[in-house]
Each structure stands twice: as structure tokens, then as C-alpha cells.
N, C-alpha and C positions, 0 to 999 in steps of 0.2 A: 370796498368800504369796511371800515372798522368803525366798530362802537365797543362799548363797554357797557359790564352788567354789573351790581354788587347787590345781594341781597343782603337783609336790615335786619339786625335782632335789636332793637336800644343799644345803641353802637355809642359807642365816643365820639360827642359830636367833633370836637378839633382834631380829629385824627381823619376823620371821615371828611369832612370838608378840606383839610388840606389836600387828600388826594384825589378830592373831586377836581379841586384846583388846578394840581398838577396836570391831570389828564385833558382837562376839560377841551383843550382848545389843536389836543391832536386826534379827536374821535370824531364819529360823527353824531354820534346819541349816545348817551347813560341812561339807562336801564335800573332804576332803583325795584327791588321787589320788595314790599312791606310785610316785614315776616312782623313785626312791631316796632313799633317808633312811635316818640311823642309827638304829638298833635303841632309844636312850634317848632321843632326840625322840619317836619313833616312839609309843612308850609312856607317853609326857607327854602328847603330844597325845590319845593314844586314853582317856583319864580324863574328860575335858569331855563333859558331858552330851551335847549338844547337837552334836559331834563325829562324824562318820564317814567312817572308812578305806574304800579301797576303789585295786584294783592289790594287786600281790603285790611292788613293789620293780623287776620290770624295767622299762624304759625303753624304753614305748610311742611317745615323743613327743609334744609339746605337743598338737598337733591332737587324737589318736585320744583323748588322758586327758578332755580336753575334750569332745569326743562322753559319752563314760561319766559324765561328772559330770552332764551335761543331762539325760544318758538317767536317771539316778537321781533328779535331780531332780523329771522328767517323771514318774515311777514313786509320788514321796512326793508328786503331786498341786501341787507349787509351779508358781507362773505366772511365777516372774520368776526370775535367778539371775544374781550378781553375781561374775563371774570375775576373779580378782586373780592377780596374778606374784607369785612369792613372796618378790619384793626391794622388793614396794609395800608402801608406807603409809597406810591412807585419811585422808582429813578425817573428822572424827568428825560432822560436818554430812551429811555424803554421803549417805547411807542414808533420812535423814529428808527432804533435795532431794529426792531422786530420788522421794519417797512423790506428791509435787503433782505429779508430773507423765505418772505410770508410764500413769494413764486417759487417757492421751491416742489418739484412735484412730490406728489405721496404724504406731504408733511402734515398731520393733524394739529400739532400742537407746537406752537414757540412758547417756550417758558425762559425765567431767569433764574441766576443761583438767590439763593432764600437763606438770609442770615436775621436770627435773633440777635439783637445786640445786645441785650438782657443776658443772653446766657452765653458766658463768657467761652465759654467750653467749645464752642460753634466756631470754624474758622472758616475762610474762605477756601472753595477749592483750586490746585495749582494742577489744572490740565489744560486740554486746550481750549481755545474762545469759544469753539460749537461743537456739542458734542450727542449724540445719538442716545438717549437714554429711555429705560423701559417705562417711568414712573415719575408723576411729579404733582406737586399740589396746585389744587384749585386756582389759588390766588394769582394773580398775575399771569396765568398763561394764556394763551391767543389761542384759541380756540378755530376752526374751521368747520363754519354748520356744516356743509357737507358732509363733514367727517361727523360731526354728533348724531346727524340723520341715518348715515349709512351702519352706524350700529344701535339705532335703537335710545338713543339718549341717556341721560343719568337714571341708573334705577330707582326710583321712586320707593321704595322700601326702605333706605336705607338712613331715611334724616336728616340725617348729621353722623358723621366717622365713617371713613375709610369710603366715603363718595369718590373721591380720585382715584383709589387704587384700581376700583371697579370699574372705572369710565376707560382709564388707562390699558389693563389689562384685559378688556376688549376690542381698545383701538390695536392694540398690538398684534391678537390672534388674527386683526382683517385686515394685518398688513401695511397699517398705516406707521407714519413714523412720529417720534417724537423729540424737537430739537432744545437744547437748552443752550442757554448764551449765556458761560460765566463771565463775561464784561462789565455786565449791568445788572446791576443787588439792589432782591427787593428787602425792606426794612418790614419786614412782617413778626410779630410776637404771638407766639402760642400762649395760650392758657393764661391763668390769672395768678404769677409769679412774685417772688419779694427774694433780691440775692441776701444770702446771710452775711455778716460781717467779716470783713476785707481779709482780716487772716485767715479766718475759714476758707474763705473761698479761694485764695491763694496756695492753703497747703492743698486742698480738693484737688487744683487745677494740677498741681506738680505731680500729684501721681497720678492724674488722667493722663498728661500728657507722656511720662516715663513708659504708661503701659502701651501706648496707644505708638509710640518712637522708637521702643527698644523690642516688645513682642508683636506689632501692627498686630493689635486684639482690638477693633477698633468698635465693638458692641459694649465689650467691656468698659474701654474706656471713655464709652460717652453714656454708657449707665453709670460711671463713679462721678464722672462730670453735674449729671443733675443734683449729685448732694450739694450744691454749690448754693441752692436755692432751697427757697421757702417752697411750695404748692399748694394752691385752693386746689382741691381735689373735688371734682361734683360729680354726686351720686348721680345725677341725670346722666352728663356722658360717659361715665362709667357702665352705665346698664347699656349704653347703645354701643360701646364699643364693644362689649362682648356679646353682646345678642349678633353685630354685623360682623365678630371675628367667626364665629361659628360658620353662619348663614352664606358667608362669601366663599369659605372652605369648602362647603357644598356644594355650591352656584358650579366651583371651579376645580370639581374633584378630580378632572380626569386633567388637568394641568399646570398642577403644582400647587404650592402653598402659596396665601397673598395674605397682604395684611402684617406681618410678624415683621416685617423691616425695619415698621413706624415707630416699634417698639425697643430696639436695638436687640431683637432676637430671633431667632431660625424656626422654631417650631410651636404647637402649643404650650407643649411644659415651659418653653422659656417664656410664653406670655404667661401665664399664669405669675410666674417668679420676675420679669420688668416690669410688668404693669398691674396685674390684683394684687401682689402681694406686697407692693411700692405702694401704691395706692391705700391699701389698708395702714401699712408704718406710717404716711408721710400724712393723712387726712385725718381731718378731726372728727368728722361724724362717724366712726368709723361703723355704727351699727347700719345705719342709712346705706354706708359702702356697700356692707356685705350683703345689705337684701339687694341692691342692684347688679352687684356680682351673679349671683344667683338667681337672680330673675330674668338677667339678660343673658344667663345660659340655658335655663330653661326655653326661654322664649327662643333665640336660637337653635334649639334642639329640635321645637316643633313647627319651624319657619320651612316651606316649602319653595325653596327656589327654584326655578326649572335649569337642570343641571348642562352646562353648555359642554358638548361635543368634541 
């Protein structure tokens, strides 16, 4: 049995009902968590058979809503559960891929390749159809309660940012695997974007693409890439993504860096220089930025994770 989850922030209603649409009629339940939503979604959505609320509208954070959709999940007996953002779109193929491959032993996780179509810089990848990967985002992927139970679920600590890498890289250390299908693209958009005008983003893209083809520098050339675009930069997930860059480094000291990929960089120095110090150029509030820079490394600093082995 498969069903699907999406937890709610005041989401874009035609975005989110399109792909309620789409899925609706190859799952066996949708799982809405009410992280907040108005009161006339709220009540569109609760008419679909098939349909269930759950949350009272506060704003548990991504992590903990996510536990409660699996845990209810776990509860109506489904083996498999497909978690989506509620700014994604699926392939209408998705659902039925994912059916060929779900009996595969060991597998925790089916995901798809994930393209912004906003950000032009984004290509599709040219490998094979299924391919073994360490890491993937929330949205769209099939999930396997078994596999969430046997390591203890999403950590609760963590809100919002860098939720996947941590779920991911504990399925990993217990051996589980995780498959992606680039066949089937999910239409997901990150953040709150505006592309700048057509020649700008034309010359951007020619020397992402020159760095990215003639030296494969391929951090570099998809941090030249985002010049391509405007950014809402918020102070809010700015303070949680460095409070859970810190916190997870610790979580996961005895095996390696996690976290720094998301950012197109290798270590901390480089996140400080892809992501605070972008974020400070490219934002407007930028005094707001720096107290949340700073706050979410304090607060990381003194964040006790218990350090996995």
C-alpha cells in the first residue's frame, strides 16, 4: 500500500491542488499535516474521500509533521508513503515507476530527478535510469516505514533545513539503500525567486556553463549560475540553516561532513562564503540576516546532539 503525505505551510493553493490531483487516484490516502492553512482550503481539501487532516494549524516544523504523517501511516497499515513539498508537482508517471521497483530488497527510499524550471542553470542528469545514490530530498520520494522506524524517524530538532540529509544519512550508515529514477522529473521550485532580465541571465548562463564544460568545476559553476536570479532571502531560514549546519556536524562527527553539498560547497569555510555571505549580498534585510546568521550559530554551538558512532 502506498499513500502520500504533504505537510501545509499557507501553500499555493493551485499548485497544491494540482498535485493533489495528479496523485490522487494512484495512492491509497493523502496525509495533509496542518502546519497552517486557511480556514477555505482547509475545508476543500477535507471533502476528498480519500483526504486526511491531521495537526491543529500550529507550526510543528517540517521534521516533527513528517514523523506524524508516517506514524499515521504506519497506523492505516501502508508500507510505503510518498512525501511531497507543497510547492511540488509530480510526473503523473511517478507513482506507477516507482510501483517496479518498490520490491526491491534493502531499498528505503525511491526518489526522482528534481529540476527547477525557474532556474535555468539546472539540467537534467545524463546517467543511467536507476541509479544508487547517498542523498535526496524530501519531496517526492517513497519512503519505506519500515525503513523510518528502523532508524528512529526524522529528528525532531531540526524544523525545517537539512531534514533529508539527516534522515538520508542514517539510512545509509544502517545499510539501507537509496534509488533515484532519472526518467521521471519532479517540477519542484526552491525558495521565493524572480530570474533577472533575459541578457543577464544569458551571459550568467554562458560562463556557468564554459566553467562547468571546459574545467568540470561544477560547485563553481552552479554558484555563478544562481546570479542568474533575484532571491527573497529570509532571515528565518537562514538562522535554521546554520543553527542545523553546525548541529548535524556534530550529530555526525565521527563520519564525515553533511550538509555543505546543498550549498554547492565542501566545508564550512565554503558555507560561510555560498550561503552567509550570498545571502548577506543578495538580501534586503540584510541587518535581520546577520542576527540570524549569528544566532543560528550560537544556537548551534550550544545544541547537544547525541553524537552517532
Amino acid at each position: 500500500m502506498i499513500s502520500a503525505g504533504i505537510v501545509l505551510y499557507y501553500p499555493n493553493q493551485d499548485r497544491l491542488i494540482e498535485n493533489i490531483r495528479i496523485i490522487y487516484c494512484d495512492v491509497e490516502r493523502i496525509y495533509l499535516y496542518n502546519n497552517g492553512v486557511s480556514t477555505e482550503l482547509l475545508t476543500l481539501l477535507s471533502k476528498a474521500p480519500k483526504v486526511s487532516i491531521l495537526g491543529d494549524g500550529n507550526n510543528i516544523g517540517l521534521a516533527t509533521a513528517l514523523n506524524r504523517i508516517m506514524k499515521a501511516a504506519l497506523l492505516d497499515g501502508n508500507k510505503w508513503v510518498i512525501t511531497y513539498d507543497q510547492d511540488s508537482v509530480s510526473d503523473c508517471r511517478l507513482i506507477q515507476a516507482y510501483r517496479g521497483i518498490l520490491n526491491t530488497p534493502n531499498v528505503a527510499i525511491v526518489c526522482p530527478e528534481v529540476i527547477d524550471k525557474r532556474r535555468k542553470y539546472m539540467e537534467k542528469q545524463r546517467v543511467y535510469k536507476i541509479e544508487s545514490v547517498v542523498r535526496c530530498i524530501t519531496s517526492a520520494s517513497c519512503t519505506r516505514v519500515e525503513a523510518w522506524e528502523d532508524v528512529g524517524g526524522f529528528d525532531d530538532f531540526l524544523f525545517i533545513d537539512l531534514v533529508d540529509n539527516d534522515f538520508c544519512k542514517r539510512l545509509k550508515l544502517k545499510g539501507w539503500d537509496i534509488l533515484k529514477l532519472h526518467d521521471v522529473i519532479l517540477n519542484q521550485e526552491y525558495g521565493n525567486i524572480e530570474p533577472k532580465d533575459k541578457r543577464t541571465v544569458e551571459r550568467i548562463l554562458k560562463i556557468s556553463n564554459f566553467i562547468k564544460r571546459r574545467f568540470h568545476m561544477n560547485y563553481l559553476a552552479e554558484n555563478i549560475g544562481k546570479l542568474s536570479y533575484k532571491k527573497n532571502v529570509s532571515p528565518f531560514r537562514v538562522y535554521y540553516t546554520n543553527r542545523n549546519v553546525i548541529y548535524l556536524n556534530k550529530k555526525f562527527r565521527n563520519h564525515g561532513g553533511i550538509g555543505y553539498d546543498c550549498y554547492r560547497c565542501r566545508s564550512y569555510i565554503g558555507f560561510q562564503i555560498c550561503f552567509n555571505l550570498a545571502s548577506l549580498c543578495r538580501g534586503k534585510k540584510k541587518i535581520e540576516i546577520f542576527k540570524a546568521i549569528v544566532n543560528g550559530m550560537k544556537d548551534g554551538l550550544q545544541s547537544q546532539p547525541k553524537v552517532l558512532l
